[in-house]
C-alpha positions, -999 to 999 in steps of 0.1 A, spaced: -222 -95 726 -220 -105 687 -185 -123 682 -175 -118 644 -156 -145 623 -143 -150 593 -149 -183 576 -127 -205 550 -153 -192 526 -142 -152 533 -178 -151 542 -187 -135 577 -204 -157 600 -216 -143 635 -221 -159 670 -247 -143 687 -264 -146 721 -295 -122 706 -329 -137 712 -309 -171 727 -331 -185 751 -322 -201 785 -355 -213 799 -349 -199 831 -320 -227 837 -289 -207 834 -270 -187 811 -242 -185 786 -208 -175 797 -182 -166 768 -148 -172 765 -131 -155 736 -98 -166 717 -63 -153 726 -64 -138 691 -96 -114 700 -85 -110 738 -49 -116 744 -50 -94 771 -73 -110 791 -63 -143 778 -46 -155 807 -76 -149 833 -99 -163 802 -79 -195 805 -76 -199 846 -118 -190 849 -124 -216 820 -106 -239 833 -123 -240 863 -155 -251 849 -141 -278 825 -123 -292 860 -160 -295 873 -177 -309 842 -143 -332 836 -141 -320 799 -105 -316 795 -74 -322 814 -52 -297 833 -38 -275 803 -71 -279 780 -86 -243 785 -54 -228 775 -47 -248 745 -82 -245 736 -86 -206 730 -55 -205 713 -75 -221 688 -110 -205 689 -135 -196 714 -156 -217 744 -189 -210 753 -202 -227 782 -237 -233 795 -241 -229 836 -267 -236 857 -285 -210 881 -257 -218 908 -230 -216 885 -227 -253 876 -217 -261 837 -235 -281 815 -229 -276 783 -200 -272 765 -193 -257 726 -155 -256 714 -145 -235 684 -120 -236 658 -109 -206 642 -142 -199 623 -160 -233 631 -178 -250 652 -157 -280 665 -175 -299 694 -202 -296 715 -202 -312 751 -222 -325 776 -232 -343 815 -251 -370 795 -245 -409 799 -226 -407 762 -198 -387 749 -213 -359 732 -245 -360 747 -262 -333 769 -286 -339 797 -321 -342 786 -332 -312 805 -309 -291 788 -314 -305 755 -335 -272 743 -308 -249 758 -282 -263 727 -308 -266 704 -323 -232 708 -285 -217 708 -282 -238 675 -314 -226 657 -298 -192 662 -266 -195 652 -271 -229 623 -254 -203 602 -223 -206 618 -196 -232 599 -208 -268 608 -236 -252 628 -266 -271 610 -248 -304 614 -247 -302 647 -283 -292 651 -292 -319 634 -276 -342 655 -291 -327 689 -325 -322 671 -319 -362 664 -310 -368 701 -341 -351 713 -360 -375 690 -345 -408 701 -350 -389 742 -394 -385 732 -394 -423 717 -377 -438 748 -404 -419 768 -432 -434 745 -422 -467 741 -420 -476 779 -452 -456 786 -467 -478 758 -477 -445 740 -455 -451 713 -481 -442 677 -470 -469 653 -478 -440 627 -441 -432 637 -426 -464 631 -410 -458 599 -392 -430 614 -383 -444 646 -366 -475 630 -350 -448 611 -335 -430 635 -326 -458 656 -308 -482 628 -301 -461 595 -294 -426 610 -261 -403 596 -257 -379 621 -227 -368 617 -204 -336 612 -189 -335 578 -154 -316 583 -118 -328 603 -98 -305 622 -69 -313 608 -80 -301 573 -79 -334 555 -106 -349 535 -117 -372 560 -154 -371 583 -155 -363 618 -185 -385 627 -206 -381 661 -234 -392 670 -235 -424 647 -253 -455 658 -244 -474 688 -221 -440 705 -247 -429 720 -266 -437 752 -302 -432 736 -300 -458 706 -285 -486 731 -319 -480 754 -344 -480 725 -331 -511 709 -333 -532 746 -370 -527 747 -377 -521 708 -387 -560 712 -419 -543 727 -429 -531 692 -427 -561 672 -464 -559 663 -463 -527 647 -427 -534 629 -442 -568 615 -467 -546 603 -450 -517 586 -425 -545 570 -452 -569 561 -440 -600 578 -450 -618 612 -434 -607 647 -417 -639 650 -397 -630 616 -381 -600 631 -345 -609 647 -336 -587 677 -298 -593 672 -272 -607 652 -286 -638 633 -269 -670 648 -262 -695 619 -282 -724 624 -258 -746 592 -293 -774 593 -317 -749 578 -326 -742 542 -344 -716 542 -335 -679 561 -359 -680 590 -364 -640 591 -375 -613 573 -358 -581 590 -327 -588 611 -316 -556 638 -281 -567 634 -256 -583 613 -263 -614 590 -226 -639 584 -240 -664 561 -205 -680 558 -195 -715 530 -181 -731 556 -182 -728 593 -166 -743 628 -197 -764 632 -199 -772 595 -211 -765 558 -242 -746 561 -266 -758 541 -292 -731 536 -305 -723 498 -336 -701 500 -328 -668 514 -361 -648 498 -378 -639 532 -348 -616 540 -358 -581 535 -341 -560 560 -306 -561 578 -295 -530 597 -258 -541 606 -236 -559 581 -247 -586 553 -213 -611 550 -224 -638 528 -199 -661 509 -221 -692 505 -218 -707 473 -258 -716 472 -264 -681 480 -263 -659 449 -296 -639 452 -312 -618 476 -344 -612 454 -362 -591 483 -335 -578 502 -346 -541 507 -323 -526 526 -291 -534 545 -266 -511 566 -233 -527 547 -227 -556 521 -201 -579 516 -206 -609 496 -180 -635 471 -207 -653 456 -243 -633 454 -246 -611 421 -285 -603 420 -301 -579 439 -331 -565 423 -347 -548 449 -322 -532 469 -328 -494 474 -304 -487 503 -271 -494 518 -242 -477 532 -217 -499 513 -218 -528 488 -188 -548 480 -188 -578 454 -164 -594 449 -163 -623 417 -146 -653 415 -125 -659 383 -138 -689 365 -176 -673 373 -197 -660 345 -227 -641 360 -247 -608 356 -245 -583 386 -279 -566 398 -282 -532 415 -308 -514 395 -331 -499 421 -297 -489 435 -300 -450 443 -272 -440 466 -242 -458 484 -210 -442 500 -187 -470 486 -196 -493 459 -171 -516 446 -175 -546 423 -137 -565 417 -119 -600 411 -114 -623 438 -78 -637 441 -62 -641 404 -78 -621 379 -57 -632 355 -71 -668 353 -110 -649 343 -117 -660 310 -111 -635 284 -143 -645 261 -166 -638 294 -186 -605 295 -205 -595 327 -231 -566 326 -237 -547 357 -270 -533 360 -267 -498 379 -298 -481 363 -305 -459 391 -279 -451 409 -274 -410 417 -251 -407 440 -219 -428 447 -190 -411 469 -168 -438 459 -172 -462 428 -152 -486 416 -153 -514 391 -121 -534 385 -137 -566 370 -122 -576 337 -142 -575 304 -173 -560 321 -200 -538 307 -223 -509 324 -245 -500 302 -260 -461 317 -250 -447 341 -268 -418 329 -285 -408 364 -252 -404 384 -247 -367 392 -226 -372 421 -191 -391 427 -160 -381 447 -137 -409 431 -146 -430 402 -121 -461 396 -128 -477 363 -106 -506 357 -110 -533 323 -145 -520 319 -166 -504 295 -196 -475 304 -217 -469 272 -233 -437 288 -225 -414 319 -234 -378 307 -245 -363 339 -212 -366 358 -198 -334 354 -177 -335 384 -153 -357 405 -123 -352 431 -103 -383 418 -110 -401 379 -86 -434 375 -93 -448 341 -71 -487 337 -77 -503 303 -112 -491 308 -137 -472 281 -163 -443 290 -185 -435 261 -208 -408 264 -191 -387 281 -202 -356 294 -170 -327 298 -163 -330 335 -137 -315 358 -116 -334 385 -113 -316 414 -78 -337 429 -60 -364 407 -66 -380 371 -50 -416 364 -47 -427 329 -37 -465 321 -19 -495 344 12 -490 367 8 -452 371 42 -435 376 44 -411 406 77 -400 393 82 -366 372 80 -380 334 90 -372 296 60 -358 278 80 -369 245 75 -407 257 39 -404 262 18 -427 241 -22 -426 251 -42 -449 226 -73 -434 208 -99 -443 232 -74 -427 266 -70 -396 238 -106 -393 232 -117 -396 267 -90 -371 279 -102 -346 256 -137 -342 276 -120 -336 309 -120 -299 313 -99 -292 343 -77 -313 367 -69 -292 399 -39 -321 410 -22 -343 392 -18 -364 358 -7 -397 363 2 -416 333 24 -448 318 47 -422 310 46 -403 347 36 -374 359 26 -343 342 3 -309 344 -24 -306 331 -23 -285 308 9 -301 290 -7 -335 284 -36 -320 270 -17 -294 251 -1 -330 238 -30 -347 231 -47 -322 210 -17 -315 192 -18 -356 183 
């Protein structure tokens, strides 16, 4: 039976149970939506319901809210026992459940049942994310097998330590329709990564290999500040790194942090005799106060800088490539920076950036000429001689800030032009935009929200009508 739906896209996207395979455990049992069976939905709802009271899936009302919304299919065994579990919305696919030891997960002997129905159906809204989450769980279940049978091929290492400490599984749509991630299947949520990493100590031979270091400089855990050493003991921390100024025990005194290459939880550094990381590599998230040079770093989920007023230093990112969040900004009163002081930020590389901002007074970028992807972009008291691959971005806030070399690029949501934005209805009459706001407003080709400006708020089309008309 093919099920029919119509997706956000006005595309047609079909379920179907053609060629699925079962492997001889079981079989697929559908429940449609009130909307495609209302009048069956009632007995729909009591025989669902039955089966999530067995697999404890939802509470006493759950089937009946549920296929109001979209359709349930659920997995049963040969004697009618349910396994797995996939919940709809509407057009898309919305959960998948399981028996296993984590939420989300199903048991490893069913684990080809839900892959083998995704491979079928990855079509489906959301329906390759998912597979790429169970086809990642199936993964992590073959190197748990290897690595306590001491079969484990180091050739694999790289993408074992992958998997286990850098991995993004994860669904990229919300329920509720805003513009926020429903994540699964992300680091520690799951049974199978909180197994490997207890006996990963087992492969410290062949990860001191693959990183080039000795076994004894790999950290199995959250580095415990020892505030007596100089120099950073290790060269690949599995866990977070607080390299803190000041501590409960006292003023750490460590200088030489150049053996650190890898950290896969959080870097929180805000030592004053810390400001480079000349090999760090990679690291999951970065915060630092007092660090500016990173020459090497190629990866990391987040990096936030933050600069002390009276300092006068260079920032280094250049092997930078992508980042969800990169911000560089003041620390405390940016008011008391010098005004004569000019800081260049190296980003040479970076490609991708969902969200960018640099609110750092009298600061200077000079390409970022390889950026094709950014969701919001929040220049603040900056100057970018060159980004003229950018052709697109959901939010663009421009504050006493100057973008030369501009490509013309649309804005999917909101544009912000100068300081102390109004979010009140304004005068187009009383709108002043100097030359560089005009000239830089003049290469935006669309803006599918707002315009905020000095003056308030205003279409599109009316401030630009305005500007070229100046």
């Amino acid at each position: 039976m093919n099920l029919t739906l119509n997706n956000k896209n006005e595309k047609i996207s079909t379920i179907s149970f053609e060629g699925v395979k079962t492997f001889g455990k079981g079989e697929w049992k559908q429940f449609p939506s009130k909307s495609k069976d209302e009048k069956h939905f009632l007995d729909n709802a009591k025989a669902l319901q039955t089966l999530i009271k067995v697999a404890q899936w939802g509470e006493e009302n759950f089937a009946t809210s549920q296929l109001e919304k979209g359709d349930f299919y659920v997995f049963v065994d040969n004697v009618g026992k349910p396994h797995i579990a996939v919940r709809m919305l509407g057009n898309s696919l919305l959960e998948i459940l399981g028996l296993g030891k984590g939420e989300q997960e199903i048991e490893e002997e069913y684990s080809d049942v839900i892959i083998d129905f995704l491979e079928k159906n990855e079509d489906i809204e959301n329906g390759k994310s998912f597979l790429e989450v169970q086809r990642w769980y199936k993964r992590l279940q073959e190197y748990i097998k290897q690595i306590e049978s001491d079969s484990f091929d180091e050739k694999n290492i790289g993408n074992l330590l992958e998997d286990v400490y850098f991995s993004k599984c994860y669904v990229d749509f919300c329920p509720c329709g805003c513009d926020k991630y429903s994540m699964i299947g992300v680091g520690d949520y799951n049974s199978y990564t909180t197994a490997i990493k207890k006996i990963m100590p087992k492969l410290a031979p062949q990860i001191a290999k693959f990183y080039g270091c000795e076994p004894n400089e790999i950290c199995f855990g959250s580095y415990q500040v020892d505030v007596k050493a100089e120099k950073f003991p290790y060269a690949v921390v599995f866990g977070d790194v607080v390299l803190s100024g000041a501590t409960a025990i006292g003023e750490i005194m460590m200088n030489d942090i150049s053996k650190l290459k890898v950290v896969s939880g959080l870097l929180n550094s805000n030592c004053k005799r810390l400001t480079s990381f000349p090999n760090l590599v990679c690291a999951k998230n970065i915060y630092t106060i007092y660090a500016r040079s990173f020459p090497n770093l190629t990866k990391t989920d987040s990096l936030d800088i933050g600069v002390y007023s009276d300092e006068q230093m260079d920032i280094d990112v250049s092997k930078l490539q992508k980042v969800f969040s990169l911000m560089i900004h003041n620390v405390f009163d940016e008011d008391k920076q010098k005004e004569h002081q000019t800081i260049k930020i190296k980003l040479d590389s970076l490609r991708e950036c969902s969200y960018l901002k640099i609110s750092l007074r009298n600061t200077y970028i000079e390409s970022l000429d390889k950026l094709t992807y950014c969701e919001a972009l929040d220049a603040q008291h900056t100057t970018i001689k060159s980004m003229k691959n950018l052709t697109e971005v959901w939010r663009l806030i421009i504050d006493n800030a100057t973008i030369e070399n501009m490509q013309n690029i649309d804005v999917k949501t909101d544009l912000e032009i100068k300081e102390n934005c109004s979010r009140k209805k304004g005068d187009i009459t009383k709108l002043k935009l100097s030359e560089k706001d005009a000239k830089m407003l003049k290469k935006i080709n669309s803006v599918g929200g707002s315009v905020f400006t000095t003056a308030g708020e205003f279409k599109f089309d009316e401030i630009k009508e305005k500007v070229i008309n100046h």
